[in-house]
C-alpha positions as CSV (number, residue, x, y, z in Angstrom):
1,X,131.0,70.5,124.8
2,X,132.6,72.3,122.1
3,X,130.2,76.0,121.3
4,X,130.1,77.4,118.1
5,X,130.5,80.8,116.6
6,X,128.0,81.3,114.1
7,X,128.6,84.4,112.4
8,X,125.4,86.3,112.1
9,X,123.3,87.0,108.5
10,X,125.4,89.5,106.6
11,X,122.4,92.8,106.6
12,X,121.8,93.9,103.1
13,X,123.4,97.0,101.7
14,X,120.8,99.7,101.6
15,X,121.8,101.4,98.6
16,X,122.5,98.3,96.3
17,X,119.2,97.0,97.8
18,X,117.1,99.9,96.4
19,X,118.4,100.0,93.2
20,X,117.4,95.9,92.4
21,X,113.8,97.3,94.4
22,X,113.5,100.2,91.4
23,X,114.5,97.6,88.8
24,X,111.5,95.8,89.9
25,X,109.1,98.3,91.1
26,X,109.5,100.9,88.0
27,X,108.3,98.2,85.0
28,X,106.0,96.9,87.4
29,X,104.3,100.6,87.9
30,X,105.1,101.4,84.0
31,X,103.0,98.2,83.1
32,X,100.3,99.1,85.6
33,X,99.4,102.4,84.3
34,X,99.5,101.3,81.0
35,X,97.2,98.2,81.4
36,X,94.9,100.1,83.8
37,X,94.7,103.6,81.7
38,X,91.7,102.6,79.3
39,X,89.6,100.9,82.2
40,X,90.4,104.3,84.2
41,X,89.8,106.9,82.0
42,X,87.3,109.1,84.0
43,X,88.8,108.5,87.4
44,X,90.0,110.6,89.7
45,X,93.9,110.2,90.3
46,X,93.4,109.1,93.6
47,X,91.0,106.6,92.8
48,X,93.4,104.9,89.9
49,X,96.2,105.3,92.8
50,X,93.6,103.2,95.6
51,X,93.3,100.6,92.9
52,X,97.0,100.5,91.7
53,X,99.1,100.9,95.0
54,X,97.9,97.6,96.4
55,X,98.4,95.6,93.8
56,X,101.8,97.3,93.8
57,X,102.4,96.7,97.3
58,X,101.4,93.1,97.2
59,X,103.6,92.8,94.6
60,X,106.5,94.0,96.3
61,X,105.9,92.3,99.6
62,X,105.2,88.7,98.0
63,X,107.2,88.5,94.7
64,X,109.7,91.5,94.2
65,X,111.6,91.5,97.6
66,X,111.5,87.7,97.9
67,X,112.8,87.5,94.3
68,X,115.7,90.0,94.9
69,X,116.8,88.3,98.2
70,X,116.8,84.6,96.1
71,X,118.5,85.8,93.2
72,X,120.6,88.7,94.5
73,X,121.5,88.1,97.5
74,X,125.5,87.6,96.7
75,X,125.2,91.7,95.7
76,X,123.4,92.8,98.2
């Protein structure tokens, strides 16, 4: 019985990582407060922030990083 040597998942680079993350986040955020600015006029800024951060969040966790680790993940 012959074992074997799998070489284990190469981590991402932390750095290179964060920059693809801004790439993504920043027009995502940009495009937020623009669409949400007329519909939030007389808010508070933490009130526009309890509506925007989740969608920005979900965002991230469902569609952003998955997209990055498909598409990028010979730079990373």
């Amino acid at each position: 019985m012959s074992t074997a040597t799998a070489t284990p998942p190469r981590r991402p680079n932390r750095l290179r990582l964060s920059l693809f993350v801004f790439l993504g986040v920043y027009p995502l955020v940009t495009a937020l407060i623009y669409a949400l600015a007329p519909l939030t006029l007389d808010w508070q800024v933490w009130q526009r922030n309890l509506v925007m951060v989740p969608m920005i969040v979900l965002s991230m966790v469902f569609v952003i990083i998955p997209a990055i680790h498909k598409h990028c993940h010979r730079w990373l």
